[in-house]
Kinemage of the C-alpha trace (Angstrom):
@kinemage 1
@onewidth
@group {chain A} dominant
@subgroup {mainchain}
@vectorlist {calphas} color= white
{ca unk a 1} P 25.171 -76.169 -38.696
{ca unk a 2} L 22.661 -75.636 -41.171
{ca unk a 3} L 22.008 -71.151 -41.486
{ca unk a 4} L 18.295 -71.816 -41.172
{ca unk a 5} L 18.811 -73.943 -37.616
{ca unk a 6} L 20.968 -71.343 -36.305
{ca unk a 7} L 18.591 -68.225 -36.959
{ca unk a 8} L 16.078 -70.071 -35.117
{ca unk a 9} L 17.984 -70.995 -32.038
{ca unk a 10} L 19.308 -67.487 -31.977
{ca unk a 11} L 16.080 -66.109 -32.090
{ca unk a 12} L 15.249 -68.274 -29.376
{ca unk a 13} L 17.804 -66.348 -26.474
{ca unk a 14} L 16.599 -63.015 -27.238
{ca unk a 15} L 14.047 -62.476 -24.479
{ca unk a 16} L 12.511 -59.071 -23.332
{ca unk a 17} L 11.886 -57.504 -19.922
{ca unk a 18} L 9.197 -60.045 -17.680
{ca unk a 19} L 6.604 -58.782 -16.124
{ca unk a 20} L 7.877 -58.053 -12.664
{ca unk a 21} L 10.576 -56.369 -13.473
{ca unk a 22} L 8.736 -54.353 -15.743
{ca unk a 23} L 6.745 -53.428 -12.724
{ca unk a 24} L 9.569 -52.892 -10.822
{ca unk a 25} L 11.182 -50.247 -13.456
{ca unk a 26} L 7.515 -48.474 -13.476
{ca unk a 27} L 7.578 -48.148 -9.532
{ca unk a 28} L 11.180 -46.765 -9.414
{ca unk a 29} L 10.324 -44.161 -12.324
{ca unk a 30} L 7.359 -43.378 -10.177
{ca unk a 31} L 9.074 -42.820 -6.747
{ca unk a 32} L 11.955 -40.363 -9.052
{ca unk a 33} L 8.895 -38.611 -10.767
{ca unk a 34} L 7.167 -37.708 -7.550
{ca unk a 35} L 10.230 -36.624 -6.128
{ca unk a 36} L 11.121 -34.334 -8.422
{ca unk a 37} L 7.882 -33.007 -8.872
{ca unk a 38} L 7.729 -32.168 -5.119
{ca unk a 39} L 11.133 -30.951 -4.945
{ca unk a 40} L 9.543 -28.195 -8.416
{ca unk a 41} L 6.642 -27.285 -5.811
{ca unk a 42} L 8.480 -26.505 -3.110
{ca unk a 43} L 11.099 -24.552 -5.221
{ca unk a 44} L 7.900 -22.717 -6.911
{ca unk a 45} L 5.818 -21.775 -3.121
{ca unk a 46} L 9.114 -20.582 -2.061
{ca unk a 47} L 9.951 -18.560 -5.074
{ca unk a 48} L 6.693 -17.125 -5.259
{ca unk a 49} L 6.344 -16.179 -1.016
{ca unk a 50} L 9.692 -14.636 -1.432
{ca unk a 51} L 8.310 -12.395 -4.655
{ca unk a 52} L 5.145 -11.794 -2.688
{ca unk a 53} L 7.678 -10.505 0.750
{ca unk a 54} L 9.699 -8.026 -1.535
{ca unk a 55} L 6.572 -6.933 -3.437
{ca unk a 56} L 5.206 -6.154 -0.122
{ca unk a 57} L 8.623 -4.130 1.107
{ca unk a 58} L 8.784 -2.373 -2.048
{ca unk a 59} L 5.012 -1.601 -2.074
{ca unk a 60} L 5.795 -0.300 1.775
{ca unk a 61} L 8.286 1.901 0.923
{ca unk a 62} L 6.203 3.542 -1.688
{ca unk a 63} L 3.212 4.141 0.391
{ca unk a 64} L 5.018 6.055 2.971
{ca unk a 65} L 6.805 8.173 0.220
{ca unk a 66} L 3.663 8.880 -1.006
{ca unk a 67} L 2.558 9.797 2.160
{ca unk a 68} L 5.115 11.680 3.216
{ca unk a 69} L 5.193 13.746 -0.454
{ca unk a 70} L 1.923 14.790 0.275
{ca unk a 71} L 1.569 15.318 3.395
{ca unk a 72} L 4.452 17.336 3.873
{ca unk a 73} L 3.106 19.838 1.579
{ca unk a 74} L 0.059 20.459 3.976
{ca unk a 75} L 0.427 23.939 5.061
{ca unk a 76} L 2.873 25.398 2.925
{ca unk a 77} L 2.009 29.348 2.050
{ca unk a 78} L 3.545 31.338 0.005
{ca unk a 79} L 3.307 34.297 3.012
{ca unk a 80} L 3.446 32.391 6.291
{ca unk a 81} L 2.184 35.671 7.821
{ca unk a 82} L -1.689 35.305 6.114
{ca unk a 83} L -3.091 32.228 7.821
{ca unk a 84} L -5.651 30.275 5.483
{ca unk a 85} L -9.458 31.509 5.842
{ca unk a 86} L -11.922 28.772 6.947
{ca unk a 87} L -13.188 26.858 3.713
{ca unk a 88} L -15.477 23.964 3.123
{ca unk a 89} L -16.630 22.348 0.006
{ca unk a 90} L -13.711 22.628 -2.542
{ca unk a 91} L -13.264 19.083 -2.367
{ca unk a 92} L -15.959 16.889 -1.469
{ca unk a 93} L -15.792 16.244 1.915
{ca unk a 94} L -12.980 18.687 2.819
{ca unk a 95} L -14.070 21.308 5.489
{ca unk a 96} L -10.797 23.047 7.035
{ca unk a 97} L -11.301 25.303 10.311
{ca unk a 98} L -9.773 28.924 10.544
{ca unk a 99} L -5.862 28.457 10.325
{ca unk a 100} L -6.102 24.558 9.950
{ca unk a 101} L -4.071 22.834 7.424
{ca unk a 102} L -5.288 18.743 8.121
{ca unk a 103} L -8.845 18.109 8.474
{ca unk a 104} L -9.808 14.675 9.735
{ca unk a 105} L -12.523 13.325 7.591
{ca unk a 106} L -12.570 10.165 9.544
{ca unk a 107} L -9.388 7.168 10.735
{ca unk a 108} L -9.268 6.145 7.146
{ca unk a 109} L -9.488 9.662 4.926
{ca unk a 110} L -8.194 13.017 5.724
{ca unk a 111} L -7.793 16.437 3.642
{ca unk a 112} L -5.003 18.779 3.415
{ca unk a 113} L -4.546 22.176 2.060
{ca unk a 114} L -1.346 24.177 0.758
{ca unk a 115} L -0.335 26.709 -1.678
{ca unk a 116} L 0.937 26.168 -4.796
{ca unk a 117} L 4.927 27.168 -4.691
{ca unk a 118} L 5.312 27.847 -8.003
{ca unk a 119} L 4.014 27.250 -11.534
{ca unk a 120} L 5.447 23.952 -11.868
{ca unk a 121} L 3.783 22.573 -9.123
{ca unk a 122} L 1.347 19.496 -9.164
{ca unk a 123} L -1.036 17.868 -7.311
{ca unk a 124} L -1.428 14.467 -5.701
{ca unk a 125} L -2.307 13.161 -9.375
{ca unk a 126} L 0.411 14.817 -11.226
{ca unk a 127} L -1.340 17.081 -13.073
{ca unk a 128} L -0.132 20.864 -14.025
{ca unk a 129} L -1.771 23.580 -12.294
{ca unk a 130} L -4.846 25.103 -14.246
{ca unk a 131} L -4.086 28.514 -16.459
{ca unk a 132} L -5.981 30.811 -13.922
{ca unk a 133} L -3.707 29.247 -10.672
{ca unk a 134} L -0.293 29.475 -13.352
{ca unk a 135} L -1.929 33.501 -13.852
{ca unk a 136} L -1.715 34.079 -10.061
{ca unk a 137} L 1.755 33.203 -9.746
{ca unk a 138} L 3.527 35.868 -11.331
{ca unk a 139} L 6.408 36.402 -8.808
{ca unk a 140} L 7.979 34.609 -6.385
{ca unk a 141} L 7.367 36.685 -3.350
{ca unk a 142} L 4.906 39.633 -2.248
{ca unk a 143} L 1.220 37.522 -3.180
{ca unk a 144} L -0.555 34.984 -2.203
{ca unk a 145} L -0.424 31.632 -4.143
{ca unk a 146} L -3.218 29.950 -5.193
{ca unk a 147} L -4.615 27.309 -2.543
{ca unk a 148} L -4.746 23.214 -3.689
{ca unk a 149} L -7.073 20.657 -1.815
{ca unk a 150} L -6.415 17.206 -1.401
{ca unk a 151} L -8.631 14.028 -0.081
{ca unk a 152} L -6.570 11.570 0.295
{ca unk a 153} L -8.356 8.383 1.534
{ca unk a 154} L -8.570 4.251 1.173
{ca unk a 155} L -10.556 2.665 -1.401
{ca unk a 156} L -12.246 -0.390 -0.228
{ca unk a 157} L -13.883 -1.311 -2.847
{ca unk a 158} L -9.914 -1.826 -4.872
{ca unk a 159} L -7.557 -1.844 -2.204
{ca unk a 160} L -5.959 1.273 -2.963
{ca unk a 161} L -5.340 4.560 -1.312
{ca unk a 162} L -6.447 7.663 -3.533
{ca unk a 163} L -6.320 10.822 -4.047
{ca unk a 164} L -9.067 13.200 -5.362
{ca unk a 165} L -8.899 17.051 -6.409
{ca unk a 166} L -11.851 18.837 -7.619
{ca unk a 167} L -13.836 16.350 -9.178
{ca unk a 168} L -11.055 13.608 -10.285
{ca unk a 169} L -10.383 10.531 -8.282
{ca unk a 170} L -7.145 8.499 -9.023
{ca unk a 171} L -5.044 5.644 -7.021
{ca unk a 172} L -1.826 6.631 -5.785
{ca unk a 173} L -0.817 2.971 -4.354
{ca unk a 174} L -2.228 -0.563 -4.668
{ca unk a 175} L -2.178 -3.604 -2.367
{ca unk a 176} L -3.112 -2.003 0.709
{ca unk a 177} L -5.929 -4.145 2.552
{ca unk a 178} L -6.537 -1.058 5.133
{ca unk a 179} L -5.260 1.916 6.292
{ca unk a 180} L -5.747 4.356 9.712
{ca unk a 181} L -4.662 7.848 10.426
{ca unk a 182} L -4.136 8.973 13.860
{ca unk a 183} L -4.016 12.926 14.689
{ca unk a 184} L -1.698 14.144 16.560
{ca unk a 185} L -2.995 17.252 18.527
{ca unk a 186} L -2.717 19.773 21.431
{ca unk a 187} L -4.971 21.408 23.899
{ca unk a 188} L -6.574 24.283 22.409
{ca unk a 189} L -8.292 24.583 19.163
{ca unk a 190} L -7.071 26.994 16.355
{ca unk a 191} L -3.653 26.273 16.287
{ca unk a 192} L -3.239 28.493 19.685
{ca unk a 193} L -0.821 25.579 21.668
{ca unk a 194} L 1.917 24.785 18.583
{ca unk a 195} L 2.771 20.985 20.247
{ca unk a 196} L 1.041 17.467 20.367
{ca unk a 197} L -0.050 15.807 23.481
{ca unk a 198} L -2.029 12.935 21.974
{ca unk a 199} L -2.989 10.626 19.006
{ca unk a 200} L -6.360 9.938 18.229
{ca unk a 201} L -8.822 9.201 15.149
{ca unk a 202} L -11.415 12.470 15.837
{ca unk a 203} L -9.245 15.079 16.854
{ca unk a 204} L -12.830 17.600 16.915
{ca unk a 205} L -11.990 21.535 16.832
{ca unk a 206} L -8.372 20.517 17.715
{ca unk a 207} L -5.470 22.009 15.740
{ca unk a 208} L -3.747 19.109 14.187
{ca unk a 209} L 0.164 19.257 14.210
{ca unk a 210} L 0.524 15.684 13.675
{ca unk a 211} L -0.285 12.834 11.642
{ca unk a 212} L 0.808 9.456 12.029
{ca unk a 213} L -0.384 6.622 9.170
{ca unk a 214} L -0.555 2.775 9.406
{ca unk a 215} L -1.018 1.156 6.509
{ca unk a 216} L -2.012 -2.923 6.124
{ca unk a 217} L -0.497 -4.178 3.134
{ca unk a 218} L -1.747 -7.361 1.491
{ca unk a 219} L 0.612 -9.271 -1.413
{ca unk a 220} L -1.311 -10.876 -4.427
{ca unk a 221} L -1.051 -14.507 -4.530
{ca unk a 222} L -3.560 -17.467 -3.693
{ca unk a 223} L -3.936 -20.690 -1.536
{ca unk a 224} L -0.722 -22.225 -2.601
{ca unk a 225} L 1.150 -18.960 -2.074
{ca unk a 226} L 1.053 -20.469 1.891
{ca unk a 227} L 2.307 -23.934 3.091
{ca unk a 228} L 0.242 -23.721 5.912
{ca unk a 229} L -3.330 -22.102 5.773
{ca unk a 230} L -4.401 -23.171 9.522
{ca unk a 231} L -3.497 -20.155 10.723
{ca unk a 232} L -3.408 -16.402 9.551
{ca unk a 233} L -0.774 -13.910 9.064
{ca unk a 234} L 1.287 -12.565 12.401
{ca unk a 235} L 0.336 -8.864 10.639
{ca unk a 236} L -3.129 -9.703 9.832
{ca unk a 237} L -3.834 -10.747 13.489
{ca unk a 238} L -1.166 -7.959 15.025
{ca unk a 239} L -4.271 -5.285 12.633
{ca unk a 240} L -6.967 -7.202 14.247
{ca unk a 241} L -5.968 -6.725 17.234
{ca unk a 242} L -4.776 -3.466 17.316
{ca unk a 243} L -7.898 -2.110 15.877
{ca unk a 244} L -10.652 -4.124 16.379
{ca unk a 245} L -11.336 -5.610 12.719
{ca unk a 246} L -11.927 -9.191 12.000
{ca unk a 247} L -10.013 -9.709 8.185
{ca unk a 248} L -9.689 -13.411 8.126
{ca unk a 249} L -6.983 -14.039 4.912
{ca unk a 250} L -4.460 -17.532 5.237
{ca unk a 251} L -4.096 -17.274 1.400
{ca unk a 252} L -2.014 -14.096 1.184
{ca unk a 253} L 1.255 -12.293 3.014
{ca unk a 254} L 0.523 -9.460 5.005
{ca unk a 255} L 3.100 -6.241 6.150
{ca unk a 256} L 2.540 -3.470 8.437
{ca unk a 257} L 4.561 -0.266 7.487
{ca unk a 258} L 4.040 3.254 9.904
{ca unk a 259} L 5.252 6.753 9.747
{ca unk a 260} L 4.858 10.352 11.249
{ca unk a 261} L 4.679 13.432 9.239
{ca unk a 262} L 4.576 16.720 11.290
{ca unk a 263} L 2.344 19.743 9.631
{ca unk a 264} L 4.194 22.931 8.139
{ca unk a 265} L 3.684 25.466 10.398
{ca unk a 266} L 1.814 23.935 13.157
{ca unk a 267} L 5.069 22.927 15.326
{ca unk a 268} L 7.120 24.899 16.841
């Protein structure tokens, strides 16, 4: 057999893929690429709801030790004996009764009022005490401590509950869609009756020996953050329900988180 016959009759056998079966290896890869790119979607919504759940426990948790920190600090005096004088106007918005501690500016901002303990004490926004409070405090015992106002109360406008002393404003926590503060109060006004026989958002001239918080926390995130956007968070519609609002949200995870602080020196 001659070399040049036998290159062209091998050349001949070698055929490629046909049409059809080309089509049939295209359809295949397709069916394996949309799998897998499903199955990568999935994995993603579910990795980022389950981020969006702890960010919303851990953001939970700090709210109400916030809350707590400061509220616990309502009423503290440095002589228990001297009750504090009636005062209105140290902090925007703050006016506090004779003997009162808590004043309810509304369901949704409140003011407190406490004496500094010691030098090293802070306020809400972590900053020292000025030179002429730090002058005051010159002994432990035997005087009267300077006294520290807080407004502590939800920004709408960023989702944030703040904190504002004198003339500065700064956010304490983030995430939180809305927020209410129920009183907790007797029957007589100026702290008279030391125990709490209700909850309510205007207490009036009541002493206040309560306060419990609910705070509406709302994860960051967007529309495919949820698998199914017919229908609106459980906690979103528990809030709507419980107090009347109408938030309508099926993009983002919502928590409810609640606590009780009881005032210094207003319970027996």
């Amino acid at each position: 057999m001659k070399p040049s016959s036998f290159g062209i009759k091998n050349s001949r056998q070698q055929r490629g893929l046909s049409l059809i079966e080309l089509m049939i290896a295209m359809t295949i890869g397709s069916f394996l690429i949309l799998g897998i790119t499903q199955i990568f979607i999935s994995n993603q919504t579910s990795y980022l709801f389950q981020q969006s759940q702890l960010g919303n426990q851990e953001n939970g948790r700090f709210t109400l030790a916030v809350l707590e920190q400061e509220l616990s600090k309502a009423g503290y005096r440095s002589q228990p004996r001297f009750p504090f004088a009636a005062s209105s106007g140290v902090v925007n918005g703050c006016n506090f009764a004779q003997s009162t501690s808590v004043s309810a500016v509304s369901a949704t901002s409140l003011c407190i009022q406490y004496q500094a303990s010691n030098v090293l004490d802070t306020a809400c926004q972590g900053t020292a005490l000025p030179a002429t409070a730090v002058a005051q405090i010159i002994k432990p015992y035997n005087q009267v401590n300077p006294v520290l106002v807080e407004n502590i109360a939800l920004d709408t406008a960023t989702n944030s509950i703040t904190c504002t002393t004198g003339g500065n404003t700064q956010q304490l926590v983030t995430g939180v869609r809305d927020i209410r503060f129920d009183y907790g109060a007797g029957d007589s006004a100026g702290g008279a009756s030391k125990t709490v026989t209700s909850f309510s958002t205007a207490p009036g001239t009541l002493a206040i020996g309560a306060v419990r918080y609910t705070a509406l926390l709302q994860s960051s995130g967007g529309s495919t953050l949820i698998r199914d956007t017919a229908t609106i968070s459980p906690a979103l519609a528990n809030w709507n329900t419980r107090y009347g609002t109408n938030y309508v949200d099926n993009t983002r995870i919502y928590q409810i988180v609640q606590g009780t602080v009881m005032i210094r020196n207003q319970m027996p």
